[in-house]
Rosetta silent file (secondary structure, phi, psi, omega in degrees, C-alpha in Angstrom):
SEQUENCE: XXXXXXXXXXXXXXXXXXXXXXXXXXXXXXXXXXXXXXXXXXXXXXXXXXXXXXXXXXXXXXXXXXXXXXXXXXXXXXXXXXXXXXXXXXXXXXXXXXXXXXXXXXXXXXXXXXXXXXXXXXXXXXXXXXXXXXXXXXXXXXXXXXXXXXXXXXXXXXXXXXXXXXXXXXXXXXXXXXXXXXXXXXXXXXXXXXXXXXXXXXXXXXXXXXXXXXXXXXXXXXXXXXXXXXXXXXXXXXXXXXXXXXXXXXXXXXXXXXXXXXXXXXXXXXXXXXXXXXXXXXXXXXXXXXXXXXXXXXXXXXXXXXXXXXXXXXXX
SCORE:     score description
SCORE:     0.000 S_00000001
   1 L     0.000  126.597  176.300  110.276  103.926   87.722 S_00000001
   2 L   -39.198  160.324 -172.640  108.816  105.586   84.398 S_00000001
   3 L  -104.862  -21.004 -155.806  112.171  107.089   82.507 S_00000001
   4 L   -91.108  175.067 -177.794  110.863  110.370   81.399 S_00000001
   5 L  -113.612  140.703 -131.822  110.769  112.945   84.052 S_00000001
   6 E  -112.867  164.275  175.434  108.290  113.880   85.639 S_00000001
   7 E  -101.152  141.671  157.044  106.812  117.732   87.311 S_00000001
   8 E  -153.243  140.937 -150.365  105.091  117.935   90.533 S_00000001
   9 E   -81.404  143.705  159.392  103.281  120.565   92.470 S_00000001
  10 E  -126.552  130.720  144.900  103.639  119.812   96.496 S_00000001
  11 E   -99.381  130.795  170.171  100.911  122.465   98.002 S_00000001
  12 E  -133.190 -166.115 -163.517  100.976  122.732  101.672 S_00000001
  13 L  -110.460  153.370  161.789   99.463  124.483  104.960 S_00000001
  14 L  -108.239  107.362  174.958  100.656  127.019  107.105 S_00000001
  15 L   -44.143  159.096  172.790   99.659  125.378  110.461 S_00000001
  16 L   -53.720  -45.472 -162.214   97.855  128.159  112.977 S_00000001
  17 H   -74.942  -52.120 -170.806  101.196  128.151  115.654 S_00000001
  18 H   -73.852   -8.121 -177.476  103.138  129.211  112.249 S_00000001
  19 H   -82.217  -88.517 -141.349  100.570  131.987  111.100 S_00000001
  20 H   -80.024  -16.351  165.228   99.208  133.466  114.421 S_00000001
  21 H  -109.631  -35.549  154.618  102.056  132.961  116.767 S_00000001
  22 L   -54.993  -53.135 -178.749  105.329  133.039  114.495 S_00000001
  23 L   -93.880  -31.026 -171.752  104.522  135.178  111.762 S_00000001
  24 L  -112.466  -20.752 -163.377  101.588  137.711  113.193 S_00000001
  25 L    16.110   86.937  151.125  102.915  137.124  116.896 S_00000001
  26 L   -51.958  130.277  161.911   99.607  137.564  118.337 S_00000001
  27 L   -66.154  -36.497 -137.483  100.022  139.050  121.811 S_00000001
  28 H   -75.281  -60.101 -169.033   97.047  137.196  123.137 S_00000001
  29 H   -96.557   30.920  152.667   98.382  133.867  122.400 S_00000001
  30 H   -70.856  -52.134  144.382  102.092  134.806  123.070 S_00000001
  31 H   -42.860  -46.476 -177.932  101.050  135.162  126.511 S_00000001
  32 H   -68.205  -36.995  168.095   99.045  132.070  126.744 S_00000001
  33 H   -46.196  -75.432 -145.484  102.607  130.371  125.310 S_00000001
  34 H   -72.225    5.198  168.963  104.715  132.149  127.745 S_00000001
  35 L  -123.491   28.276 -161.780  102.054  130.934  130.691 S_00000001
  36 L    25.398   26.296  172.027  102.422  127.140  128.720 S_00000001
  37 L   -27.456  125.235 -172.414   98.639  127.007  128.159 S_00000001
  38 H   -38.582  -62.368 -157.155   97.841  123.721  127.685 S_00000001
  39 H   -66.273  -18.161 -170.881   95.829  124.229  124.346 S_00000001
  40 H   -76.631  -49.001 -160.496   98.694  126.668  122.894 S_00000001
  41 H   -59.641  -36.017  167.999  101.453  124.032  123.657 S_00000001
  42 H   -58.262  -55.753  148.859   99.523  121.827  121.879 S_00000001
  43 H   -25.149  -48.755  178.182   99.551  124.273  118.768 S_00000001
  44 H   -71.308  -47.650  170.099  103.152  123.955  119.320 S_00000001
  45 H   -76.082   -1.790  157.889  103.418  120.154  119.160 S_00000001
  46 H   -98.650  -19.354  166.233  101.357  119.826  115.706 S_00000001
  47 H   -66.041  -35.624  175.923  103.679  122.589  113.905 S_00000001
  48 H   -59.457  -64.015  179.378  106.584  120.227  115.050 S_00000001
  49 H   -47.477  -97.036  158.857  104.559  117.683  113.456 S_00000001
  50 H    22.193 -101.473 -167.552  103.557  119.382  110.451 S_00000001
  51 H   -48.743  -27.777  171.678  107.134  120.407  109.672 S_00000001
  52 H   -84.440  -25.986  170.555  108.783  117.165  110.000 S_00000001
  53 H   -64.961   -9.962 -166.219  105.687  115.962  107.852 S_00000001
  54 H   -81.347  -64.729 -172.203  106.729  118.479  104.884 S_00000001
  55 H   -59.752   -7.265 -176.003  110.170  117.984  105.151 S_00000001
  56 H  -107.040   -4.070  160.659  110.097  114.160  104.903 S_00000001
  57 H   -90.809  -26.107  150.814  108.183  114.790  101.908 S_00000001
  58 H   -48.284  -71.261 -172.897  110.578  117.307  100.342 S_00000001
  59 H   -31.281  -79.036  166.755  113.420  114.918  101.160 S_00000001
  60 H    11.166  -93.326  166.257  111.537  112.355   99.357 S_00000001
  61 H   -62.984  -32.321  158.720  111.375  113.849   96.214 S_00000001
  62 H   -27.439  -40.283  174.067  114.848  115.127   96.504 S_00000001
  63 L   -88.397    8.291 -135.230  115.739  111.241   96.071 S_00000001
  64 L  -130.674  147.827  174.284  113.469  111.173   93.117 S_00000001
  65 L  -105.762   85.607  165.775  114.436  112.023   89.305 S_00000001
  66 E  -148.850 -173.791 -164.380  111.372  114.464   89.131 S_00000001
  67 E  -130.324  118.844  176.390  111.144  118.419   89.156 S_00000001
  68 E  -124.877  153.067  156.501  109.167  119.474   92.312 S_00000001
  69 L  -105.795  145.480  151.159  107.560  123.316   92.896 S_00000001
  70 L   -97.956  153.791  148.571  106.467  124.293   96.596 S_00000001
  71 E  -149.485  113.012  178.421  103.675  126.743   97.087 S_00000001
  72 E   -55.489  150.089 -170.803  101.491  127.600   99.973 S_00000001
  73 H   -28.844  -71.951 -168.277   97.986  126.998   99.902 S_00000001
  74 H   -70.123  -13.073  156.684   96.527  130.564   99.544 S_00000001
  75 H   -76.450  -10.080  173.054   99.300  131.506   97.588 S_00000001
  76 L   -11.324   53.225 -156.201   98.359  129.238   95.053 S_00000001
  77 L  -133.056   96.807  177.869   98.758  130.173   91.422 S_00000001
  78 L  -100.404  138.213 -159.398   99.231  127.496   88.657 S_00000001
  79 L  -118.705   19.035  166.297  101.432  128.854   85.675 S_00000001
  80 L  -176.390  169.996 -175.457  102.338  125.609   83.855 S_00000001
  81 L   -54.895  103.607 -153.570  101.861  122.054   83.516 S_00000001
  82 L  -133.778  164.273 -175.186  102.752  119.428   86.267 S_00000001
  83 L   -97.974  -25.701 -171.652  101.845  115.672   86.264 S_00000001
  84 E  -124.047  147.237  168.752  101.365  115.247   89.527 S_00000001
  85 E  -125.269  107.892  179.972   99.935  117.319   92.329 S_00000001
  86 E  -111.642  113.602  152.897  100.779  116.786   95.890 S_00000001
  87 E   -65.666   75.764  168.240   98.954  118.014   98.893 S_00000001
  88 E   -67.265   95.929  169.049  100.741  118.257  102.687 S_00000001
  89 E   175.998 -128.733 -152.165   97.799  119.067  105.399 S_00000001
  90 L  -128.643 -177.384  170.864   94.664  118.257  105.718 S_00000001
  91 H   -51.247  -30.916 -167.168   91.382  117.877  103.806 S_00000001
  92 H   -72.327  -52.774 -179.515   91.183  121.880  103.890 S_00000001
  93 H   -58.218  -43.577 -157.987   94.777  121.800  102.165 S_00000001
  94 H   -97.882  -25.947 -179.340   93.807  119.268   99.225 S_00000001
  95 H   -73.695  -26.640 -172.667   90.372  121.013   98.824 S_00000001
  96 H   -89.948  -17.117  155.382   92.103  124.779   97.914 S_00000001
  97 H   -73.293  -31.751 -175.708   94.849  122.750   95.283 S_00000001
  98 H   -59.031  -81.409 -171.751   91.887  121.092   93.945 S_00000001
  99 L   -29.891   -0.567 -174.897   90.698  124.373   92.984 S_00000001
 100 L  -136.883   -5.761  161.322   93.697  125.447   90.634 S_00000001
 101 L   -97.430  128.272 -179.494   93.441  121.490   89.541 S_00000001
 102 L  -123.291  -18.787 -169.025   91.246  120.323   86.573 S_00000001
 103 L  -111.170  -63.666 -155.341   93.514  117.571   84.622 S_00000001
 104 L   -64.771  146.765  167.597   95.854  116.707   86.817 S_00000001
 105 E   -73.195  125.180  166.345   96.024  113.808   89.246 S_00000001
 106 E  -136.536  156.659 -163.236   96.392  114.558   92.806 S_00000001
 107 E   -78.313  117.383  168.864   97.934  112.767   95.821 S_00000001
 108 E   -91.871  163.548  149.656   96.861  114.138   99.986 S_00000001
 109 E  -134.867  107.947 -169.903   99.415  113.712  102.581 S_00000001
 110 E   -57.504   67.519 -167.751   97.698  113.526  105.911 S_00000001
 111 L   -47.082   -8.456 -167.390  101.084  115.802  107.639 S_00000001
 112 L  -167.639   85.481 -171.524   99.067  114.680  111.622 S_00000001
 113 L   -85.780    1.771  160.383   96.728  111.947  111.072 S_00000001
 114 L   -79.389  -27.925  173.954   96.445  112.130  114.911 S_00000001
 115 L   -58.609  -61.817 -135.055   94.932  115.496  114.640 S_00000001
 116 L  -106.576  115.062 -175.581   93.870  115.868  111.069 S_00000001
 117 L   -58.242  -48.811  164.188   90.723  113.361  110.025 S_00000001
 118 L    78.278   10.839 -153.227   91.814  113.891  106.147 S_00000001
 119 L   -59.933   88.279 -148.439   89.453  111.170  104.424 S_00000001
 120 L   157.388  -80.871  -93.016   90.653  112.845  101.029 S_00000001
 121 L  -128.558  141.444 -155.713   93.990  112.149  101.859 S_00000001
 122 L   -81.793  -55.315 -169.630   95.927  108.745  100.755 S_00000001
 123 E  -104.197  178.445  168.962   99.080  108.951  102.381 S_00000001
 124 L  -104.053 -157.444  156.697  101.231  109.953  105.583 S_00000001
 125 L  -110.670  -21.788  145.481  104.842  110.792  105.161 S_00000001
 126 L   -43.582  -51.564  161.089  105.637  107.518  106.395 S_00000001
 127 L   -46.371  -52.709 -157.319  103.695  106.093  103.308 S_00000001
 128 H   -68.864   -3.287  178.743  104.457  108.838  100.580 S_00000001
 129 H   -86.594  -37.008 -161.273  107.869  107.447   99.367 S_00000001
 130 H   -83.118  -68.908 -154.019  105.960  103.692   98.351 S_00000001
 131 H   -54.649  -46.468 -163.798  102.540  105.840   97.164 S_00000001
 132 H   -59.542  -72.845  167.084  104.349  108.591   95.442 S_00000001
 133 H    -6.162  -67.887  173.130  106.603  105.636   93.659 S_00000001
 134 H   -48.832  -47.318  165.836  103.176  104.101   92.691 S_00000001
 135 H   -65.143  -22.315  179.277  101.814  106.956   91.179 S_00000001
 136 H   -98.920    8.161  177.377  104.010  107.990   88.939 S_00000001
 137 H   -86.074  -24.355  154.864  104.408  104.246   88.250 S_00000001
 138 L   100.182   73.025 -177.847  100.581  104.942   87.180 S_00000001
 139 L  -127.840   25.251  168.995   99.653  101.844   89.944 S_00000001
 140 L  -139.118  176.096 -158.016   97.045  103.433   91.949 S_00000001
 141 E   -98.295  153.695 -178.982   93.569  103.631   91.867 S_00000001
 142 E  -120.692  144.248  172.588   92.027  106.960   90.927 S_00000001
 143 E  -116.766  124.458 -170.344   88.863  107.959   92.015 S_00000001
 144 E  -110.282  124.024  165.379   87.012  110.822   90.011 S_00000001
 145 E   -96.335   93.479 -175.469   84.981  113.387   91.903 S_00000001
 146 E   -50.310  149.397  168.504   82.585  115.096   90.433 S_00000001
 147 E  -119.455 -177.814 -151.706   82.164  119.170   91.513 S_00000001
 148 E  -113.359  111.604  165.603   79.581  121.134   91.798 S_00000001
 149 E   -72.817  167.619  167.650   78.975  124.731   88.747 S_00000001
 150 E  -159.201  124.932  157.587   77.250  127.577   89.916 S_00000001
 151 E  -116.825  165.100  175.162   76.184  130.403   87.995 S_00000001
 152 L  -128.434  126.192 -172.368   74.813  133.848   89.113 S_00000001
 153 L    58.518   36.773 -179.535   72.585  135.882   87.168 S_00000001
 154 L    83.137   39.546 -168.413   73.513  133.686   84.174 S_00000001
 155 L  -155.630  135.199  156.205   77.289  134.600   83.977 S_00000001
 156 E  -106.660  163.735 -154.249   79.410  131.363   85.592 S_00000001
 157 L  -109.925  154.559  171.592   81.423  131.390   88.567 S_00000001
 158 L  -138.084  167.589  -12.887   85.060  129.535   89.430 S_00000001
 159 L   -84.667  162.867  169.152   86.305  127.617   90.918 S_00000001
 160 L   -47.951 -165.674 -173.123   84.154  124.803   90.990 S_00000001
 161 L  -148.749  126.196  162.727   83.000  123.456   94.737 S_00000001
 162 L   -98.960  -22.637 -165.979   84.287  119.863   95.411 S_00000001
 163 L   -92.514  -68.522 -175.564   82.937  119.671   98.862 S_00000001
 164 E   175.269  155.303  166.570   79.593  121.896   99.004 S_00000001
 165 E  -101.838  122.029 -175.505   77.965  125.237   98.627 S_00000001
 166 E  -131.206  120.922 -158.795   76.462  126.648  101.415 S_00000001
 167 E  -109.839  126.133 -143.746   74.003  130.132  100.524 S_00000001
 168 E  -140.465  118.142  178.257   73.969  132.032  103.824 S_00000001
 169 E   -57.769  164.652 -177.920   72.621  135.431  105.482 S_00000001
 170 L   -76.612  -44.090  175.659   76.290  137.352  105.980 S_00000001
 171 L   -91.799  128.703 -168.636   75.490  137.221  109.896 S_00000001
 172 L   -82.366    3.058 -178.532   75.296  133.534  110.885 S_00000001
 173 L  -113.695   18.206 -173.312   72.810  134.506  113.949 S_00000001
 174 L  -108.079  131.159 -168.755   70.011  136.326  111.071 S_00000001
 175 L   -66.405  150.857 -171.126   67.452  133.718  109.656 S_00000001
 176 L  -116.047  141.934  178.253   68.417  133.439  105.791 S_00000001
 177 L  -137.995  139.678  171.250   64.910  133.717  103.083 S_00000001
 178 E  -162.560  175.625  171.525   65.049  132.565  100.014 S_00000001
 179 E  -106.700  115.931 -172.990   63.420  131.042   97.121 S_00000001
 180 E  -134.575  152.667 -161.865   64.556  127.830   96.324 S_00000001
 181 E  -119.551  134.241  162.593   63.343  125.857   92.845 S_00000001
 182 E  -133.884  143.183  177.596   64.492  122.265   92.649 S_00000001
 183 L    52.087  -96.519 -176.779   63.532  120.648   89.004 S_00000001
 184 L  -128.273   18.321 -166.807   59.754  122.115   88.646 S_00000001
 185 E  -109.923   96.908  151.579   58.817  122.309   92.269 S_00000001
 186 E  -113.595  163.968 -169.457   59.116  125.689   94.680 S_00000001
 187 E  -147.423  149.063  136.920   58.953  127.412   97.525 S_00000001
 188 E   -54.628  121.615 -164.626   59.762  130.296   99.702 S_00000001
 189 E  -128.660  159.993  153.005   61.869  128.946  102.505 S_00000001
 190 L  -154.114  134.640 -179.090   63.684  130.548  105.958 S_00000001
 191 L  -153.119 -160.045 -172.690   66.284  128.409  107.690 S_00000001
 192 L   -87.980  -19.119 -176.436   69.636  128.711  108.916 S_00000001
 193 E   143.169 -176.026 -172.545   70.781  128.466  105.249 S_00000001
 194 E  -139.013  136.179 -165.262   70.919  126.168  102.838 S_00000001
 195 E   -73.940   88.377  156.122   73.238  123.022  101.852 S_00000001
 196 E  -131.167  132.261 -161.518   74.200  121.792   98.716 S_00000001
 197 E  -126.510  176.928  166.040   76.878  119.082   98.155 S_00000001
 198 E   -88.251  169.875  166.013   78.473  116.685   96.148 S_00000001
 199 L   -32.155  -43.356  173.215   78.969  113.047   96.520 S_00000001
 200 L   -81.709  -17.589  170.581   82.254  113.505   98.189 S_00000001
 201 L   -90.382   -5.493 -173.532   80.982  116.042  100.737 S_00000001
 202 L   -59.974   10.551  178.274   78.378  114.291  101.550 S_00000001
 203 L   -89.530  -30.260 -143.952   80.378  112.977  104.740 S_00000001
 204 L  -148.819 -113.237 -179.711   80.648  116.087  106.173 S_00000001
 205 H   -26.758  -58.831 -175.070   78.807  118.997  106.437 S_00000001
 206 H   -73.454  -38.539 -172.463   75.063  118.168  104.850 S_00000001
 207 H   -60.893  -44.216 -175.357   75.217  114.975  106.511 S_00000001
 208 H   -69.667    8.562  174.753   75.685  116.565  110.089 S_00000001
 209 L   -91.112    1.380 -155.823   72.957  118.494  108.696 S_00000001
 210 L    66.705   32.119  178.065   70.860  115.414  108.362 S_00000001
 211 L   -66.662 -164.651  175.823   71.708  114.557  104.667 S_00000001
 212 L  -138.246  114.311  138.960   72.396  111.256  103.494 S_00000001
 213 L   -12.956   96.211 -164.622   75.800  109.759  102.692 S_00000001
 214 L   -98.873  119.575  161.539   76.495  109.155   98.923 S_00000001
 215 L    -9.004  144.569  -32.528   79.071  106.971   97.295 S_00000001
 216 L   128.449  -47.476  173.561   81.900  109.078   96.750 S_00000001
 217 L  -121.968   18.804  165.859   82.101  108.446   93.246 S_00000001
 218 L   -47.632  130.451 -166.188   78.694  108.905   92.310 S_00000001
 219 L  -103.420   54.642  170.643   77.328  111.161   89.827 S_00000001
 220 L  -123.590  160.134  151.662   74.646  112.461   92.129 S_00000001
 221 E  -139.732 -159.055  171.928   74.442  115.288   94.420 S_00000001
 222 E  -156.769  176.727 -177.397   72.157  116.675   96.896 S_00000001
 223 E  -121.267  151.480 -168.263   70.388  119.324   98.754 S_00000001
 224 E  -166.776  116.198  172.825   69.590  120.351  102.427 S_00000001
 225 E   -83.064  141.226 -171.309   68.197  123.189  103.898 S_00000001
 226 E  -108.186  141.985  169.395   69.762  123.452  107.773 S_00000001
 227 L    27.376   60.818  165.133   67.270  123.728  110.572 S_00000001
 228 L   -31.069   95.855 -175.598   64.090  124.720  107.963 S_00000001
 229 L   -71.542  155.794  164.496   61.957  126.833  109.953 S_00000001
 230 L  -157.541  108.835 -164.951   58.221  125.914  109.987 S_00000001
 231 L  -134.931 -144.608 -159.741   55.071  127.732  111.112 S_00000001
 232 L   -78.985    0.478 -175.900   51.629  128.937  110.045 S_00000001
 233 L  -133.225    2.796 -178.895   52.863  130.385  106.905 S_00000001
 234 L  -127.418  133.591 -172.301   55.726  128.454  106.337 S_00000001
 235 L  -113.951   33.434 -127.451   55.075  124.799  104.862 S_00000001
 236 L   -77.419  142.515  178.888   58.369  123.448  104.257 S_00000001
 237 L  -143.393  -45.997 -171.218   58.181  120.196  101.609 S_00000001
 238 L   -82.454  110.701 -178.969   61.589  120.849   99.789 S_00000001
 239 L  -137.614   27.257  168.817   63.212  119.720  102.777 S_00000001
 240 L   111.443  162.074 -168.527   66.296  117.855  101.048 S_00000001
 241 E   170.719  145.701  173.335   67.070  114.965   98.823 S_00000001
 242 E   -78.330  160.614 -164.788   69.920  113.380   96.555 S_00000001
 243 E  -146.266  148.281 -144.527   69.572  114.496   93.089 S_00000001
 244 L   -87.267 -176.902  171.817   70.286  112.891   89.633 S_00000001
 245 L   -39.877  -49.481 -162.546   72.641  114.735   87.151 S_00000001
 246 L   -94.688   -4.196 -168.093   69.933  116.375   84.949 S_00000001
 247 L  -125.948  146.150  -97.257   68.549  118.270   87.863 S_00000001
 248 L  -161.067  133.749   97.626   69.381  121.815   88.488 S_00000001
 249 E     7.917   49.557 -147.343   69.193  123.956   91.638 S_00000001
 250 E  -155.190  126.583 -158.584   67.896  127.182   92.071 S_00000001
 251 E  -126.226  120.980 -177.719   67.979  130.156   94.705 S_00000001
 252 E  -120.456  124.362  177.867   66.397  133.700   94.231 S_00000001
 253 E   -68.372  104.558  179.207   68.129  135.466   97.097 S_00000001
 254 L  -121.442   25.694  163.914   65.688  137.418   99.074 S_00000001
 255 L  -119.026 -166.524 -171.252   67.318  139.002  101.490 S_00000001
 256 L   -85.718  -25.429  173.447   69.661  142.734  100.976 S_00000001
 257 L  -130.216  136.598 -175.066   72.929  140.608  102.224 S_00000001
 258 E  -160.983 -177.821  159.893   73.842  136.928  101.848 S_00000001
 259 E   177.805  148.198  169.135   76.418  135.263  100.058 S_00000001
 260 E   -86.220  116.001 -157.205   77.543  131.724   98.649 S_00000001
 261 E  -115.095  141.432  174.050   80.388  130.104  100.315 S_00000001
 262 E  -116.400  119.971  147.494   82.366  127.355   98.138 S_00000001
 263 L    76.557   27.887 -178.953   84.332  124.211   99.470 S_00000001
 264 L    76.099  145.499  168.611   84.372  126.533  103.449 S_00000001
 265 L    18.043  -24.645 -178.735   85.080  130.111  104.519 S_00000001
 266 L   -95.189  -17.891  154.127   87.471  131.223  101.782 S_00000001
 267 E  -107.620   73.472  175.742   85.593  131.579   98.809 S_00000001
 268 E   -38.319   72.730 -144.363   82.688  134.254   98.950 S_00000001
 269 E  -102.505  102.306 -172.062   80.563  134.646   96.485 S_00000001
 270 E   -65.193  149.850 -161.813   78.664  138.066   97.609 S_00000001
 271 E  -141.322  123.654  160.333   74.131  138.052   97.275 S_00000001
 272 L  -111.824  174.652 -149.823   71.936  140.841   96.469 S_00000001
 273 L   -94.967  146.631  178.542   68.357  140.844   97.333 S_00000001
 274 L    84.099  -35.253  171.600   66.937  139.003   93.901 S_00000001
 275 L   -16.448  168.910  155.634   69.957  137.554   92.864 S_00000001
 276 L  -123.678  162.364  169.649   69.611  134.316   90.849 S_00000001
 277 L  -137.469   84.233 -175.239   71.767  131.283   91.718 S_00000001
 278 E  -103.160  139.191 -172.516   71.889  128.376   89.881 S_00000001
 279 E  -119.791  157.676 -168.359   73.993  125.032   91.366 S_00000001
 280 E   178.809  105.627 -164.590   74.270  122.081   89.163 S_00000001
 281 E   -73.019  136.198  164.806   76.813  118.841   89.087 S_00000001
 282 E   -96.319   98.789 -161.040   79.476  119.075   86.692 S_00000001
 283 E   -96.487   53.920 -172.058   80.376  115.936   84.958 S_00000001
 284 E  -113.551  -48.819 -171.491   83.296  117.631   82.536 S_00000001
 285 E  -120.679   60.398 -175.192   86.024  118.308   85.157 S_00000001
 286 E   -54.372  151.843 -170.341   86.158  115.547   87.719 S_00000001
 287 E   -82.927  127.252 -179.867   89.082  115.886   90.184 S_00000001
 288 E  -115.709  108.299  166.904   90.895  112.745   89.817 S_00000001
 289 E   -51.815  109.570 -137.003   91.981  111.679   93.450 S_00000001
 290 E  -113.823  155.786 -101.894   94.641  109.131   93.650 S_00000001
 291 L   169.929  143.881  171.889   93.432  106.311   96.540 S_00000001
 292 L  -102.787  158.932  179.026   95.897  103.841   98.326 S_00000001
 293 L   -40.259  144.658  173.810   95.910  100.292   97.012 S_00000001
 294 L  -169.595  165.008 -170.148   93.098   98.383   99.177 S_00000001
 295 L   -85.373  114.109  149.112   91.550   94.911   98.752 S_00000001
 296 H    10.632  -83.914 -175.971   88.335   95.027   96.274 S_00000001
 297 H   -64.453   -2.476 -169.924   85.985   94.397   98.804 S_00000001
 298 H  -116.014  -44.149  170.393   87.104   97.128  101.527 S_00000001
 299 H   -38.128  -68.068 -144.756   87.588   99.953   98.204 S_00000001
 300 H   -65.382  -43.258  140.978   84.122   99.160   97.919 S_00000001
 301 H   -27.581  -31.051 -179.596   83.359   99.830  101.132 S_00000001
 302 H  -106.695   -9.579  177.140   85.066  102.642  101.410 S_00000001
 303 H  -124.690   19.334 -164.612   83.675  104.688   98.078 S_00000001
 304 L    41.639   16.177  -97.402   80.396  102.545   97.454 S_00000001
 305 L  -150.761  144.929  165.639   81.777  102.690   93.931 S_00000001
 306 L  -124.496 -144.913 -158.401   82.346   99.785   91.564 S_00000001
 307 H   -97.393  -27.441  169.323   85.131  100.635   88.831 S_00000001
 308 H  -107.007   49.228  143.809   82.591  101.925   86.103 S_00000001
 309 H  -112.655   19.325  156.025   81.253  104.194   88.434 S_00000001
 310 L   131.618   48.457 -166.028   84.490  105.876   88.557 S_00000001
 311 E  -136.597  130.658  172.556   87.566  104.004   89.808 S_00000001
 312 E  -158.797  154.043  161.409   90.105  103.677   87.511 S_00000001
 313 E   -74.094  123.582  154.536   94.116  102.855   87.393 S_00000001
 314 L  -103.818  114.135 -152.725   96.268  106.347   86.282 S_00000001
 315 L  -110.758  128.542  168.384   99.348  106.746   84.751 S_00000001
 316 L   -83.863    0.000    0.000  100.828  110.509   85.091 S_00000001
């Protein structure tokens, strides 16, 4: 173990049973508890999980000659320097510290890997005493993810988007119009909205969107309009495509309400009829994602990646 000592950030989740039934005591599903609804009880058996994951990960560092902070997700506000960042949830948990991270290397911890899919996330809590050990031992592979800039009306926007941007009518059942420019080619479009992601989202949303699945540590991203209407006046041709580095993005907003949602539901970026939007990958401030140890040929497999396309050993 490195001698000097090290800081580290643990962010974590407040499962739903600990929001909406502990803390807000919902009537609705206080009653479905007290009549053992299946699906509530279940709520109840991933906060015990959850909570034994967090706590075997406090404990952890507790054995550890480091300096740990806690902070919940949404409370999130980094005021000094840490070497390490460690995330207890889910993907949703490691994508909102990635948003207050730009240097530092961080760690997931899957707290209910029966539940929680997590591909972001390295470890368990079973795992996190040998990974954690590794990392600050600098002995694991890092993976750097590019995110995604956005500016509006010229002026740029934070935080980046590691996942995707998705520019949206405000009511999800009102057809979304826009103008969308990719390189030197446009159109007027109406769809359900429109998709754009990075390399690392490209698993998840845009794909079930009919995207295409990108390496992971690729310095591409792409675009995807969802369910592209097309009739006698509508022509659709920009109808999605990965996109190299150099090529730029751009949505004049044409309806009176819309809005740009980064990395899912909590970061809003409010649309006026006219707006400009420009999306663009950002090669400055890659996230760098810390990876469990794997055999050459199954890393490659799992990030399409070879090591100077972004894989590298990191010492914190």
């Amino acid at each position: 173990m490195a001698s000097r000592r090290f800081r580290i950030l643990v962010v974590y989740k407040k499962d739903a049973y600990q929001q909406y039934l502990q803390e807000q005591r919902d009537p609705h599903l206080n009653w479905l508890l007290s009549q053992h609804h299946p699906d509530v009880l279940d709520l109840q058996r991933a906060h015990a999980v959850h909570e034994e994951a967090l706590e075997s990960v406090v404990h952890t560092l507790r054995q550890l000659p480091v300096e740990f902070d806690l902070a919940y997700r949404a409370d999130l506000k980094v005021t000094k320097r840490y070497h390490l960042v460690v995330s207890v949830g889910g993907d949703g948990t490691l994508l909102q510290a990635a948003r207050s991270v730009l240097k530092t290397p961080i760690l997931g911890v899957n707290s209910d890997p029966a539940r929680s899919e997590a591909v972001f996330c390295a470890a368990t809590h079973q795992t996190f005493p040998r990974l954690c050990g590794q990392a600050l031992e600098g002995r694991l592979p890092e993976l750097r993810l590019y995110r995604l800039a956005l500016w509006l009306n010229g002026k740029p926007l934070r935080p980046l988007a590691l996942n995707d941007v998705l520019v949206v009518h405000d009511d999800p059942a009102t057809m979304s119009r826009y103008r969308l420019r990719i390189g030197k080619r446009e159109e007027t479009q109406k769809s359900s909205g429109l998709w754009v992601s990075t390399a690392a989202g490209s698993s998840s949303a845009v794909l079930a969107a009919g995207g295409r699945r990108v390496p992971w540590g690729a310095k591409r991203f792409q675009y995807r309009p969802r369910e592209l209407y097309v009739g006698r006046l509508s022509h659709g041709r920009l109808t999605g495509g990965v996109l190299a580095p150099n090529v730029h993005v751009h949505v004049t907003w044409l309806m009176r309400r819309g809005a740009a949602f980064i990395d899912g539901p909590h970061v809003k970026i409010p649309l006026r009829f006219a707006d400009q939007l420009e999306i663009r990958l950002s090669l400055r401030e890659p996230l760098r994602l810390l990876k469990n140890q794997t055999t050459p040929r199954l890393r490659e497999r799992l990030f399409g990646v070879f090591r100077s396309q972004g894989l590298h050993a990191v010492r914190v």
